[in-house]
N, C-alpha and C positions, 0 to 999 in steps of 0.2 A: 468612830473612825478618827483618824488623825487629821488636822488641819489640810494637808495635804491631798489626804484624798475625796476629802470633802469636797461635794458639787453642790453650791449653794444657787440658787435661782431666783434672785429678787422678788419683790412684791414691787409692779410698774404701776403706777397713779395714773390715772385717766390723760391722756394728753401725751405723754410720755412714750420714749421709744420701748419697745415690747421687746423682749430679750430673745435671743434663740432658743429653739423648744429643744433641741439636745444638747449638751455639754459635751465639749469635744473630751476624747479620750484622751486617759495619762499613760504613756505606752509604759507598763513596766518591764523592769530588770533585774530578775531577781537575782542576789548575790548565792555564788558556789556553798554551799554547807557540808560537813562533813562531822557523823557523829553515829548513833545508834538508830535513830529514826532514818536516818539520809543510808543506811546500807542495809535496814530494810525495804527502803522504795525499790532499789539499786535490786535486791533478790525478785522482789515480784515483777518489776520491770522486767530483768531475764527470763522470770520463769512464764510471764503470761506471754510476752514474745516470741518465746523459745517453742511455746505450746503453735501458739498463732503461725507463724511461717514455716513451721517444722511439721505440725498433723496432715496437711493434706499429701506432703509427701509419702506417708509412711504406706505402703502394700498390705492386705488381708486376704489369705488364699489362694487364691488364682490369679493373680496380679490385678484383682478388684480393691482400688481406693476403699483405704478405712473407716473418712470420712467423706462421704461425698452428699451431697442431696442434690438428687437427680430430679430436677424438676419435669424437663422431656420424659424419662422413663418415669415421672412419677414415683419416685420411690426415694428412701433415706437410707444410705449406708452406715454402719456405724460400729465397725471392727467386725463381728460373726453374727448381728445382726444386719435383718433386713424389714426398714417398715416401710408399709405403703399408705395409700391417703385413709383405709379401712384403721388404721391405730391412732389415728388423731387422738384419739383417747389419753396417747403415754406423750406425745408433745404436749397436752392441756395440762396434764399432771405435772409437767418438766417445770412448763411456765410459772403453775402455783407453787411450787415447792420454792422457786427462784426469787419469788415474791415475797414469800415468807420467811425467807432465810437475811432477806432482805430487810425486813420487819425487824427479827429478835435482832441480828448481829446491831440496827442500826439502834435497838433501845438498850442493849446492850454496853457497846462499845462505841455510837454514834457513828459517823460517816468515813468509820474504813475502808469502806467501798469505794468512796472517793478519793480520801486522800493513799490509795494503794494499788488499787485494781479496776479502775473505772479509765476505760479507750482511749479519755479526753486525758488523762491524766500519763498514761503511759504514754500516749506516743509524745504528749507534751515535754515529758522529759528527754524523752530521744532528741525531741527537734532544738531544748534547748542545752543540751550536750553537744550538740553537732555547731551550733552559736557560738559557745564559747572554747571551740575547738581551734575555732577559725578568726572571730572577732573579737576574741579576747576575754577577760573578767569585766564584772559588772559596771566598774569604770571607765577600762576601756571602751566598752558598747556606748556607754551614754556619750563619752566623747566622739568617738567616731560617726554617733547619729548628728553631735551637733556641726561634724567641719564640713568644709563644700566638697561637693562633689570632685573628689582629685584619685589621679591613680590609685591608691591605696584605698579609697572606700569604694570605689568599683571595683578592683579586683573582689576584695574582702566579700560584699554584697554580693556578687555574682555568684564567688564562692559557695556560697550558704548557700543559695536558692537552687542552685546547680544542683547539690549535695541534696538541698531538701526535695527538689524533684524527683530526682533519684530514688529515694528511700518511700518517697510519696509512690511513685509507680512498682514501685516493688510490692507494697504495700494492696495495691485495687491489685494487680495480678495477682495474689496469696486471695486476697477474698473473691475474686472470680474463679478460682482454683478449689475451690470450697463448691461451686456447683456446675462448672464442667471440669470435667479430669485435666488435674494438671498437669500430666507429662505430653499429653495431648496439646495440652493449652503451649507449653514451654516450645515443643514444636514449632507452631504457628504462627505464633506473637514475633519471633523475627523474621520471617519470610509473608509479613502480613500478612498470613492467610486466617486471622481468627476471623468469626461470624460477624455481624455486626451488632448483636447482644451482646457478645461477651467485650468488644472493639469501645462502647459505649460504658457498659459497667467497672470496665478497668479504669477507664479516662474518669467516670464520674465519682468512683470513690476515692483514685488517686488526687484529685480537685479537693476534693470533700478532707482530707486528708491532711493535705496543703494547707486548704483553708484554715482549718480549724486550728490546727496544733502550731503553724508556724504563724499565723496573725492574730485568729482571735481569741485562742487562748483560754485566757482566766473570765472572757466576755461568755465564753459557752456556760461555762459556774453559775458565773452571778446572773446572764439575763436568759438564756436561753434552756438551762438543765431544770427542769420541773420540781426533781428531787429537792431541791434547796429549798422549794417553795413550802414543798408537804413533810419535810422532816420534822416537823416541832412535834406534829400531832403525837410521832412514835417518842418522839424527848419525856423524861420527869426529870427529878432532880437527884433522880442514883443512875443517871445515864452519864456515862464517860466522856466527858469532853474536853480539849482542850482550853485552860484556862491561866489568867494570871493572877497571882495572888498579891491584890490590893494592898491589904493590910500588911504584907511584909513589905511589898515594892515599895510604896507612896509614903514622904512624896520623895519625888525624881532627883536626881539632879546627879553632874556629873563631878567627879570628883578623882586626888588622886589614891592611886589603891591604898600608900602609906595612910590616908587619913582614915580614924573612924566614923563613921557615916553617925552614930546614936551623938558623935558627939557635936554635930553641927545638926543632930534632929531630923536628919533623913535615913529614906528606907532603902532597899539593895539594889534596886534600880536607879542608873547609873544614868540612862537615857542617851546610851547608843545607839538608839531607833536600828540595831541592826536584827532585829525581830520583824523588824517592817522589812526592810530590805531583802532580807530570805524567801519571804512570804509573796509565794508565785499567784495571787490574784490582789497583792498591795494591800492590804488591810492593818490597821493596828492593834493588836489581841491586846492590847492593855485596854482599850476603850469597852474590852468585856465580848462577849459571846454572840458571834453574827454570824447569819446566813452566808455570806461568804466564804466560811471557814470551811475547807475541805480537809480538815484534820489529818494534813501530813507530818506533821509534826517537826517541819524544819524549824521555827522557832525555840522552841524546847531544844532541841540539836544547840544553835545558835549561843543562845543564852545561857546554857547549861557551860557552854565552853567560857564564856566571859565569866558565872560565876566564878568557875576553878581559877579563871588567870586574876580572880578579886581577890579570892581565900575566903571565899562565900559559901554556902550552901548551895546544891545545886533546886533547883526545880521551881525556881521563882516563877517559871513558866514551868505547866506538867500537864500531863491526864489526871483528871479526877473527876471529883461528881461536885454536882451544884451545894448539897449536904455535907460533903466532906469540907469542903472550902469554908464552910459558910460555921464548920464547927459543932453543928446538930446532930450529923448523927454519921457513926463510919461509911463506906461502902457496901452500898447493900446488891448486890447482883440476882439473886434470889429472889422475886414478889411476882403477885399476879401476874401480869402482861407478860413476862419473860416465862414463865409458866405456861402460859396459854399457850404462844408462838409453838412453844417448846414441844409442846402435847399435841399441837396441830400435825406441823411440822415432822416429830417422829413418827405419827401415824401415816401421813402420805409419803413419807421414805418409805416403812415397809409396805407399805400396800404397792407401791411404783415397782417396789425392786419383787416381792414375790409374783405381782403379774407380769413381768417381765421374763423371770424365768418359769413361769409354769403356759408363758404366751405358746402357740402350736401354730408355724405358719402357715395353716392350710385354714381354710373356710369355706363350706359345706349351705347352701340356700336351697330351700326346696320347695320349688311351685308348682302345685296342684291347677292341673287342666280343668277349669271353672265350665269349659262348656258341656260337662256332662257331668253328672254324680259318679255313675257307676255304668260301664256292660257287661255283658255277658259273652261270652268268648263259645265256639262251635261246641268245644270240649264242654260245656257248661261251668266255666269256673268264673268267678267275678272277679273283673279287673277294672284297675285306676291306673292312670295315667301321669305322668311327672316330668317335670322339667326340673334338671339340676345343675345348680350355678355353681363350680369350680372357681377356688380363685386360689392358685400356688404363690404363695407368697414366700417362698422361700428363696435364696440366690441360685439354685441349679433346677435343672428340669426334674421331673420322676412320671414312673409310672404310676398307678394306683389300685386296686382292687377295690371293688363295691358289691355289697349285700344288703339284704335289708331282714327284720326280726321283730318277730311283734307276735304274729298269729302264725298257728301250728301248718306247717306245710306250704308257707308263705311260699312263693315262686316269683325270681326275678329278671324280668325280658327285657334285652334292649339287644341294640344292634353293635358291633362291633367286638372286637376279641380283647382289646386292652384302653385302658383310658391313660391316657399323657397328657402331660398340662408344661408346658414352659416356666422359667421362673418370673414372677410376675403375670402369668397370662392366664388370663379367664376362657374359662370354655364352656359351653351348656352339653349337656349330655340329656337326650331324652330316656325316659325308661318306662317300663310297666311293673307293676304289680299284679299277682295273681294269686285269689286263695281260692279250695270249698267254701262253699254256699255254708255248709254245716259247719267249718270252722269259725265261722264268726255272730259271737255271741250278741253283739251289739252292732246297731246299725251302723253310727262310727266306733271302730279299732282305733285303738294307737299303734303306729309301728315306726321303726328308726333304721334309718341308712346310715352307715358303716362304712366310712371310706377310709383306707389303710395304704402308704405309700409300699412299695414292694423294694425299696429300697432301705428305707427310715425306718425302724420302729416309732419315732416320737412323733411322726408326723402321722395320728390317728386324728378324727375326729367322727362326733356322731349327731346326728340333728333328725327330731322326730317329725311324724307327719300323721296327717288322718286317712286312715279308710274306708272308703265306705261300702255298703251295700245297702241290698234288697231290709224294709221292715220284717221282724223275723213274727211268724204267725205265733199269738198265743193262747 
């Protein structure tokens, strides 16, 4: 790291005054960049925000939210599906594929995730767009942090905070809107009438919000984001990382562009430390390759522009791999570990996405009355007993038709003229079975019920069951 951002912590001699156990913070500022990396941030900033404040609005059918997770009703919206706590299966699946994607992209391409599409990173840029909106460029800010308190940095201050409240409360009401209906919610919230769940979840993410993105920043990166801890493990050295290259740059110094640099024996690095300056958690990437590094690539942006205005080569800073730099061997993206992910990974895509459309929201339980094997009915015929658990899982009500098929001349008794289930609502239905004595070969049968919606063709399902009877004499 550069002198600067080094926190050095003495070694105290016995006797001696004992230093503070933290170092205070060095508030950074990072300087405005503008280049190829910086108007990519700029697209995934719009597009994950655009996703984020914009999906809970969007209507699916019957003026049922697209996305919603309805934790009262128990259930997960999600355009023309509907799951309930029984698919936990396709949420575990969601989680692992997310992890895994997480995995290759990160051995891949290292920490795009962060420097691109990671929460702390997006909103971080909004808050510090809204900063230099108002407080000016990077110079400005440091000035205005250092003069006294006078009309102008009050105004300025209040500004911002105003602004960043604002957009902080907007912000926990779009994610409270994600799990009670937000036109619902848009009602309430100004005639205070929301609940006091939703009254408390708005306040604490909008804080949470605040917190992070407008104070602590580049402090969630480096001490609180876990990821930064455990990325090495997915690193080798054909992993794409932001890098400086030594051997061209070094050594340093600053010079004017007329001069040639081989001819006073230095390298293209100029030492505009304004690589440092860019760099929204203060790091120096010339001191080489650190956890800190959320590989936004605003330095590359940066430096890339100084070279052209040297008559330099650009890419003194660039993406590469630790082999490429080092001159061993090209870029290699192809080997094991990117294989593996890869092979993992495509198989739990199709497997997610074919049980997903071959899912059937109906589910069919069937419990046999344990307190008797089998009776006998006046007519003489042998009958079993059942309890069966309905659970419609689809978004509208239906009715349903039920039979059952196993043994010749099977007979099936319950009471009632139709079966109805609500969307979402479990119902038991008791039934009987009834065959001849003579139609059953075996003491247990197998046979299956057959529930069909009278609506749906697709909502069929079938779940088997035992029958019993009498020992047959031999």
């Amino acid at each position: 790291m550069s002198a600067k951002s080094q926190r050095v912590i003495p070694v105290v001699a016995a006797g001696a005054i004992e230093p503070e156990l933290y170092a205070k913070r060095e508030q950074v500022y990072p300087r405005e960049v503008h280049g190829v990396f910086a108007r990519w941030r700029l697209l995934m900033v719009a597009l994950t925000l655009g996703i984020y404040y914009g999906l809970p609005w969007i209507n699916w059918g019957e003026g049922r939210q697209a996305f919603l997770i309805d934790l009262p009703g128990r259930k997960f919206n999600l355009f023309f599906w509907t799951f309930w706590p029984q698919d936990l299966f396709y949420l575990t699946a969601i989680l692992i594929i997310s992890a895994l994607s997480l995995f290759l992209f990160t051995a891949v391409a290292g920490r795009l995730w962060c420097g691109y599409t990671c929460p702390q990173t997006v909103w971080t840029e909004v808050f510090l767009w809204i900063e230099r909106r108002i407080e000016g460029d990077r110079p400005r800010q440091i000035r205005l942090a250092a003069s006294p308190w006078n009309a102008e940095r009050i105004f300025k201050k209040g500004a911002k905070h105003f602004v960043w409240m604002a957009f902080a409360g907007w912000t926990g009401f779009t994610f409270v809107g994600y799990f009670t209906p937000i036109h619902e919610l848009a009602a309430a919230v100004p005639t205070v009438a929301a609940g006091p769940w939703e009254t408390f979840w708005i306040l604490f993410y909008s804080l949470a919000t605040y917190g992070n993105a407008g104070f602590l920043r580049e402090q969630v990166c480096i001490y609180m984001c876990p990821y930064a801890r455990f990325q090495s493990v997915m690193f080798d050295r054909d992993t794409l990382v932001i890098s400086y290259d030594g051997a061209r740059g070094e050594p340093r110094a600053a010079r004017r562009r007329t001069e040639d640099p081989k001819a006073r024996g230095l390298g293209d690095c100029i030492d505009c430390t304004l690589c440092v300056q860019v760099c929204p958690t203060g790091i120096d990437i010339r001191d080489g390759l650190q956890y800190q590094c959320i590989a936004c690539g605003a330095c590359i942006d940066v430096c890339d522009t100084v070279m052209e205005k040297m008559n330099y080569p650009k890419g003194l800073i660039r993406y590469t791999t630790q082999n490429e730099l080092d001159g061993a061997k090209p870029r290699r993206i192809v080997r094991p570990r990117v294989l593996v992910y890869s092979a993992i990974l495509g198989m739990l895509t199709v497997a997610l996405i074919v049980a997903v459309l071959l899912r059937v929201p109906l589910q069919l339980d069937v419990i046999r009355d344990r307190n008797s094997l089998y009776r006998e009915t006046p007519e003489g015929l042998i009958e079993n007993v059942y309890t069966l658990k309905i659970l419609n899982m689809d978004a509208r009500a239906h009715r349903f038709t039920l039979r059952a098929e196993g043994i010749e001349d099977l007979r099936l008794v319950r009471d009632g003229a139709s079966i109805a289930a609500g969307a979402g609502e479990v119902i038991e239905v008791p039934v009987r079975l009834q065959a001849e004595e003579d139609e059953l070969e075996h003491r247990s049968s197998r046979v299956q019920f057959i529930l069909q919606s009278e609506d749906d063709s697709r909502l069929r399902v079938r779940e088997q069951a035992r029958f019993l009877g009498p020992e047959r004499e031999r």
